[in-house]
Structures are given as C-alpha cells and as structure tokens.
C-alpha positions in Angstrom: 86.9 73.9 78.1 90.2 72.1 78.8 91.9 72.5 82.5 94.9 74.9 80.6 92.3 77.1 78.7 90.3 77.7 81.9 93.5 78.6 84.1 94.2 81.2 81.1 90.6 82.7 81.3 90.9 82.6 85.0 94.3 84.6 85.6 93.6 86.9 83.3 89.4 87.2 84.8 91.0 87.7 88.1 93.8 90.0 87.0 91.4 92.6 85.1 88.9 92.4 88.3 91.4 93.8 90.3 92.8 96.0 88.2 89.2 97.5 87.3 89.2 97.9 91.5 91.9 100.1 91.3 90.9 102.4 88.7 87.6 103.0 90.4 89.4 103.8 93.8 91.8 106.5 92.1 88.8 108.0 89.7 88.4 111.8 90.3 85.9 112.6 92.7 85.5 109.5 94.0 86.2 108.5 97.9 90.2 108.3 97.9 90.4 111.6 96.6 87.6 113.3 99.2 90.0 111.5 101.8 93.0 113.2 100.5 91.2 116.4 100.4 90.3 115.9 103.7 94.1 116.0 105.1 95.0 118.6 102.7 97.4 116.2 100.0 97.3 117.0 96.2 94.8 114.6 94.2 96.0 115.9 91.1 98.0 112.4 89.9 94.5 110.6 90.4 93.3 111.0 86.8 96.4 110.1 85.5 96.8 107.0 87.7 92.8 106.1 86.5 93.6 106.6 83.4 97.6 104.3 83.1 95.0 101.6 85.7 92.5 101.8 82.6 95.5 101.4 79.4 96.6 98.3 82.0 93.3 97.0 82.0 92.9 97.7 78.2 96.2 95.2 77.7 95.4 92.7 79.9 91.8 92.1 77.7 94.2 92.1 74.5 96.2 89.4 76.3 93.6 87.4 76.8 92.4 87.6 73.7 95.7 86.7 71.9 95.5 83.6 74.3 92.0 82.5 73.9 90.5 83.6 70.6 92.4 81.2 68.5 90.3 78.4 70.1 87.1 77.0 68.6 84.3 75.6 70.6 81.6 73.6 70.1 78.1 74.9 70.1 
C-alpha cells in the first residue's frame, strides 16, 4: 500500500470512527438523552440527529470507496 492510498484509508478510518461516536451518543435511550431527561430538555431531535449522524457515516464509506476500490492489490 503506497504512502497516498494509506493517508486516504486513514482520513476517511478516522473520520467514520468519529462520526460512528456521535451517533451512539445521540441514539434514543442512550446516556445523553437520560441526562437531558434528567434537567427536564426535550430529547425529541435525538433520533433524527442519530439517524442524519448515520446517512453521514453512510457517505463517508461511499467516499472511500470511490477513492480506494479502483485499486488492485496483490495477493
């Protein structure tokens, strides 16, 4: 794997890590929203955030993939 191809595969590693962080911390029932409970906010948007966190994370794979599959390696 050449230096370019493994700076690709590592931004775009890193990126869907932290993106896949994300969505767990605003997932319905999870620990954000028991803290927003907790102070009496509205946790309603959290799905919706999940879910735009999740189509991000969904584009970011098809990014890569644009990027990367077209290269052939060695077995």
């Amino acid at each position: 794997m050449d230096t370019n191809h493994q700076k690709i595969d590592n931004t775009f590693s890193r990126i869907m890590n932290e993106i896949n962080k994300f969505e767990k911390a605003f997932q319905p029932g999870g620990k954000l929203e028991q803290a927003i409970m907790e102070i009496g906010g509205d946790s309603s948007s959290l799905s919706s955030i999940a879910l735009a966190l999740s189509e991000a994370s969904n584009a970011v794979r098809e990014g890569k993939q644009d990027a990367l599959d077209h290269i052939d390696y060695p077995e």
